[in-house]
C-alpha positions in Angstrom: 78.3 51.4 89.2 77.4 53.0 92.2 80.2 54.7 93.0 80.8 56.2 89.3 77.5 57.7 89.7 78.5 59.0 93.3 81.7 60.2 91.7 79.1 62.2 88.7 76.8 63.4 91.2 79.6 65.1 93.1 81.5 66.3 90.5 78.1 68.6 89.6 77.5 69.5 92.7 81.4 70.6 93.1 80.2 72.6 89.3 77.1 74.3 90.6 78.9 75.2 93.9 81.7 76.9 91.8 79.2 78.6 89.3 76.9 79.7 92.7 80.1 81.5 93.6 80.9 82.7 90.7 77.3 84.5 89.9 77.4 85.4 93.9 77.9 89.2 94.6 80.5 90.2 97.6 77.7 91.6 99.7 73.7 92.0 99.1 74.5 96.2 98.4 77.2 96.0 95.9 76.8 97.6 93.1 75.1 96.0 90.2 76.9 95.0 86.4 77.4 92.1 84.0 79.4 88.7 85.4 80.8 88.2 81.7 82.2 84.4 81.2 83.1 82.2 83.7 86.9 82.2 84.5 88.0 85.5 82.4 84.3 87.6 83.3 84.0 90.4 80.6 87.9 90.8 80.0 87.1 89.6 76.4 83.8 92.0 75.5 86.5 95.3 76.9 87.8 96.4 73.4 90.7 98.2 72.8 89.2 101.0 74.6 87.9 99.7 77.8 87.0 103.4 79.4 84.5 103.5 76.3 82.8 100.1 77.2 82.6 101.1 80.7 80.8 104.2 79.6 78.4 102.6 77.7 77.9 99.7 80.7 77.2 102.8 82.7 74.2 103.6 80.7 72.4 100.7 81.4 73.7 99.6 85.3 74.3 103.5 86.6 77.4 105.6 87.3 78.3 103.3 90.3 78.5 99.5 88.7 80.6 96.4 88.9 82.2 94.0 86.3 84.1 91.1 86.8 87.6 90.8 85.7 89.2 87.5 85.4 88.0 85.9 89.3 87.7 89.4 90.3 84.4 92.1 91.7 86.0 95.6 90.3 83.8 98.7 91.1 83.6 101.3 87.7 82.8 105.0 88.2 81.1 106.7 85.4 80.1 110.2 86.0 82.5 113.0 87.6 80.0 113.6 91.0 80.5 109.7 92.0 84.5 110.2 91.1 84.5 113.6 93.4 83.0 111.7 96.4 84.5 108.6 96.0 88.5 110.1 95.7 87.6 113.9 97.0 85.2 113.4 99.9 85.7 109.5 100.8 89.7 110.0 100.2 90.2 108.1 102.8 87.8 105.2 101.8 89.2 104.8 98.6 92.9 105.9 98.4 94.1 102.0 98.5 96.4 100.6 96.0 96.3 97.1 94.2 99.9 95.5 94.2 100.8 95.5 90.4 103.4 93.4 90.3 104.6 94.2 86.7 105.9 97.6 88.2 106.9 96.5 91.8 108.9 93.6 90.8 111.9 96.6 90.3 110.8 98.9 93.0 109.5 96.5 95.7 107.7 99.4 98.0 109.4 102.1 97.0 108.1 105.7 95.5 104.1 106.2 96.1 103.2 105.7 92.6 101.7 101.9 93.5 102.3 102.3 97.1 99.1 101.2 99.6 97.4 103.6 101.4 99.5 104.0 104.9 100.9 106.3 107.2 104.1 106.2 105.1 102.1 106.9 101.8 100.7 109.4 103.3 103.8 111.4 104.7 105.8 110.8 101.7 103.1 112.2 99.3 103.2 115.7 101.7 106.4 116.1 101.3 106.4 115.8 98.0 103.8 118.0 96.9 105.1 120.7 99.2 108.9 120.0 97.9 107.5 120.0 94.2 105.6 123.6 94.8 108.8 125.1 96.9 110.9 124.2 93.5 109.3 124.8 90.6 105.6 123.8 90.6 104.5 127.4 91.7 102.6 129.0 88.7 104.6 131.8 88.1 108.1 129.5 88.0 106.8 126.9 86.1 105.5 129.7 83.4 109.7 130.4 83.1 110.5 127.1 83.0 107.9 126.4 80.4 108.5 129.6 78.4 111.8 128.8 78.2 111.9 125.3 77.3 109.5 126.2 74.3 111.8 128.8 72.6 114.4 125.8 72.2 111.4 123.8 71.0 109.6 126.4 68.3 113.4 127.3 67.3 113.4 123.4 66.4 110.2 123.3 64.3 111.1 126.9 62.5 114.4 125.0 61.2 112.0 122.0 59.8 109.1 123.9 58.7 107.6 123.1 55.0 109.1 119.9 55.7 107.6 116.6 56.9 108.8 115.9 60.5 107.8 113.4 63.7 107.1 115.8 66.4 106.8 113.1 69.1 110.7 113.1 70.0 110.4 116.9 70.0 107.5 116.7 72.5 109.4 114.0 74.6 112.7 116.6 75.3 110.5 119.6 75.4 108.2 118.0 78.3 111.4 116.1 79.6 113.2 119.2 80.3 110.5 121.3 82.0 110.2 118.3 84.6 114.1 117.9 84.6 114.7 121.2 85.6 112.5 120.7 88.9 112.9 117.4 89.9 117.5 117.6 88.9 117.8 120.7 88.6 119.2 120.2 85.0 118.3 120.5 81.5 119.9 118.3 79.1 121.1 119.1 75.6 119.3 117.3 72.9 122.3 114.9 72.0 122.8 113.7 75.6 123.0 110.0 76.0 121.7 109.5 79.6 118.7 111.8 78.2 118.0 110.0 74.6 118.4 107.0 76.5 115.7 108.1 79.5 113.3 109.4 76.5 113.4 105.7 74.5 112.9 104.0 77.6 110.0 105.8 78.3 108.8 105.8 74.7 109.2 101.5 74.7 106.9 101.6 78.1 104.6 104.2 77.2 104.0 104.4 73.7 104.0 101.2 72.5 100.8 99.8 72.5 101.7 95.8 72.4 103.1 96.9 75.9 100.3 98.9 76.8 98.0 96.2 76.3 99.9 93.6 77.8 100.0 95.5 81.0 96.7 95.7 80.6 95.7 92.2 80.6 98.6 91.2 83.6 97.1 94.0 85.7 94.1 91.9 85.5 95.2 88.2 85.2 98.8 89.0 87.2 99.4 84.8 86.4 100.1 86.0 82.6 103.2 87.4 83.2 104.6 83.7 83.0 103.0 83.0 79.9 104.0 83.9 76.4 104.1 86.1 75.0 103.0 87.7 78.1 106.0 86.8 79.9 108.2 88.2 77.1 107.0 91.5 77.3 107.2 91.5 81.0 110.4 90.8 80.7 110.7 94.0 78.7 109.5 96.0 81.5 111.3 94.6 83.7 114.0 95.5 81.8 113.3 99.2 81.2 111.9 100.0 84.6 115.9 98.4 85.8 117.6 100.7 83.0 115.5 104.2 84.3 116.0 103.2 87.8 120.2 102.6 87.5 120.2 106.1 85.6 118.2 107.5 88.4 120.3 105.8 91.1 123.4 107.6 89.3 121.8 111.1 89.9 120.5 110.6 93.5 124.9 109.9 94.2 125.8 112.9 92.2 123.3 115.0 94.2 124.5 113.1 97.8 128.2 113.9 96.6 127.9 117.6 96.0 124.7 118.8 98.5 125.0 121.7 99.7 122.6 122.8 102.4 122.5 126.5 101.1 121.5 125.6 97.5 118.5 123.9 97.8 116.5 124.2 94.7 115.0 121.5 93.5 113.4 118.2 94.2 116.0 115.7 94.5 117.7 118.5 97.0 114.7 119.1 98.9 114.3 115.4 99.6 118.5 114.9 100.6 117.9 117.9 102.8 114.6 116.3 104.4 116.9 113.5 105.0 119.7 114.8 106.6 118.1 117.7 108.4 114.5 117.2 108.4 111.6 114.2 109.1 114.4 111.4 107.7 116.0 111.8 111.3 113.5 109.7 113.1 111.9 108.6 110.0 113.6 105.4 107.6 111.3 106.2 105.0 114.1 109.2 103.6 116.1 106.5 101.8 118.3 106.8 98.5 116.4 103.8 97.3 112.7 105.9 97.9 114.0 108.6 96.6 115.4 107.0 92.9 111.7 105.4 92.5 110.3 108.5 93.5 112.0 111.0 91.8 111.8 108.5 88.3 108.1 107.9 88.7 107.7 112.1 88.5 110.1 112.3 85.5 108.4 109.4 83.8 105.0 110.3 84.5 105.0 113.8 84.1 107.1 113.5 80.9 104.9 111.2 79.4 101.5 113.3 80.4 102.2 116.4 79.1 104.1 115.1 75.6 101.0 113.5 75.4 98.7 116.0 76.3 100.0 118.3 73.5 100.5 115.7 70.8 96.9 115.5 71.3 96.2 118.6 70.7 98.4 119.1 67.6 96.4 116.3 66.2 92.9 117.4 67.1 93.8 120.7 65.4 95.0 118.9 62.3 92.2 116.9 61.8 90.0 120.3 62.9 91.5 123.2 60.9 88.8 125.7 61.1 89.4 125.3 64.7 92.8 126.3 64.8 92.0 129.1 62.6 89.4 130.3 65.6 92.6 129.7 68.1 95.2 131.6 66.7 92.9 134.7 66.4 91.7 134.6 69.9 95.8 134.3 70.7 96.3 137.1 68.7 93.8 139.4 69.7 95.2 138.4 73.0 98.4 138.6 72.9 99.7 140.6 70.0 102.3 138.6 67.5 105.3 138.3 69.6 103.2 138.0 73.4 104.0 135.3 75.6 101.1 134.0 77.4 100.5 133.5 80.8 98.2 132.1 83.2 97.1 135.7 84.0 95.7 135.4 80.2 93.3 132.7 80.9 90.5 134.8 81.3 91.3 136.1 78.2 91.5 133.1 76.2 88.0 131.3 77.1 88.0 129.5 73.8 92.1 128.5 73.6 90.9 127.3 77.8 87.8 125.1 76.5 89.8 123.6 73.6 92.4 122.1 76.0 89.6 120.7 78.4 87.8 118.8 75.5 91.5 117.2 74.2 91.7 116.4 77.9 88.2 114.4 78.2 88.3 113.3 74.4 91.6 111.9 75.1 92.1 110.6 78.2 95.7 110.5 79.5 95.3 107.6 82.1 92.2 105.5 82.1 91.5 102.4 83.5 93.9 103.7 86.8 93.2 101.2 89.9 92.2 102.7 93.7 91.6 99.9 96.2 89.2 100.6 99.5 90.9 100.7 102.8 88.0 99.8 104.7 84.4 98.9 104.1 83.1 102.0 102.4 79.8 103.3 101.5 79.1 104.8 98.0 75.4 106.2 97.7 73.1 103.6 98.3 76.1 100.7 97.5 78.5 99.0 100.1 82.1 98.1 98.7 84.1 95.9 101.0 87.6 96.5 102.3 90.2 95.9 99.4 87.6 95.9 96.3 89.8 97.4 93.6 88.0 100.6 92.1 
């Protein structure tokens, strides 16, 4: 008898030891928020819009506050000042990434999309911003590449119009092309099968919100992936991450077969050039296999952001239509019937300019994204230890 109660006695002291850790805080400053439910913390209370719930959390624990996710302290920032000094003034503090295994399990360390915070990260993402403005990110050559790329896409709605017609696969090669034509050099016709196939990949990761929310949860509780029906869709990502990096793969040797040094114009080229001529000397980091991750994870992103972006805004003005009526006449007045506009019009256009904002923080494109602090950092009067996920 005595030693089932010993047994009793020290299986609740083993429970109050785990709950005592469990209600425990990582240090005395960190920020304050709810604990949720043991094992899962507030995963279940999120919603299917967790940015909303954080907002609302915010109200009541401030604009720097913690939840707990699964076993896990995560920091939430609510208000645009604590964002700018956390990722704009404490940039170095708080540009750490969390290893999300549903994505790196195809591109292991590749690309800088969910690559930690290191000199490598930091080199590579130089480059590319500097190779991306050289080649097509410059205002006045992206205005041609987008003005172009939306005559083929009105020309396609004029054919349809007074009929019913899904404008999302529209949206998709419209946006596609634009980033095609600076990170390939290359715009596809509609009917080409490397492109359809690149645009329904990207539609089964992006746009598909049984994925979405799956990735989700596994981001969180990264153990789901082998459970159903968890593990099914991982599979599925798995899978289309695989098909978008072999089609990538493809065009990084086309480009390596027919470089030419004096015809440098656009990303891929600027990276083969940095390669053979440039930093990728001395540094191993200018691979083929960075440059197939990095070059899909611009196409994919990009694509996907601005297709959404002005799906958005297509919908707001449906559901608005005395706003669009206020739109067009400010274009108008602007621009005449047949103007093209132009960032030199955006003074012009204040109320077309504050429309776009508002779809932008009604809609946001990517919420819930994950930084990671690199060392022990200070935010106002809280302490966040090295490798809290933010």
């Amino acid at each position: 008898m005595e030693t089932w109660w010993a047994v009793v006695y020290s299986l609740c002291a083993l429970c109050m030891a785990w709950l005592w850790s469990w209600w425990k805080k990582p240090h005395p400053k960190f920020p304050p928020g709810p604990r949720g439910l043991p094992i899962v913390g507030i995963a279940p209370f999120l919603g299917s819009e967790p940015q909303i719930t954080f907002k609302k959390l915010g109200e009541k624990y401030g604009p720097v506050m913690s939840v707990r996710m699964g076993m896990k302290d995560i920091v939430v920032l609510n208000t645009y000042e604590v964002i700018n000094q956390a990722y704009v003034k404490q940039a170095s503090e708080f540009s750490g990434r969390q290893d999300l295994f549903v994505y790196t399990q195809v591109t292991q360390d590749y690309g800088i999309t969910f690559k930690d915070y290191s000199d490598e990260f930091r080199r590579q993402k130089n480059f590319g911003m500097q190779a991306l403005k050289r080649h097509g990110m410059s205002n006045k050559e992206m205005e041609k590449r987008i003005l172009r790329e939306s005559k083929f896409l009105i020309e396609k709605l004029r054919r349809q119009a007074g009929s019913p017609i899904n404008i999302v696969p529209l949206l998709y090669q419209f946006s596609g092309n634009v980033v095609a034509s600076i990170v390939l050099g290359k715009r596809f016709e509609d009917n080409d099968p490397t492109f359809l196939l690149l645009l329904k990949t990207l539609k089964i990761l992006f746009a598909d919100k049984k994925v979405a929310d799956s990735i989700m949860m596994m981001m969180l509780f990264q153990n789901l992936r082998y459970v159903p029906p968890f593990s099914t869709t991982n599979q599925t990502i798995k899978e289309q991450l695989q098909i978008l990096s072999d089609i990538f793969q493809q065009f990084v040797d086309d480009r390596n077969a027919n470089f030419k040094e004096t015809d440098v114009n656009n990303f891929m080229d600027a990276f083969i050039n940095e390669k053979l001529n440039g930093a990728g000397k001395s540094d191993s980091s200018f691979s083929d296999q960075q440059l197939v991750v990095f070059a899909r994870d611009i196409f994919a992103a990009a694509t996907e952001a601005v297709s959404c972006s002005i799906g958005w805004a297509i919908i707001c003005l449906l559901h608005y239509p005395k706003y669009k009526k206020v739109l067009m006449k400010e274009i108008s007045e602007c621009l005449g019937r047949d103007g093209q506009p132009s960032l030199s019009s955006k003074d012009q256009l204040p109320k077309t300019c504050a429309f776009l904002q508002e779809v932008s923080r009604f809609r946001i494109l990517a919420p819930m994204v994950h930084h990671k602090t690199t060392s022990d950092a200070v935010l106002y009067e809280y302490l966040i230890p090295k490798g809290t996920q933010v």
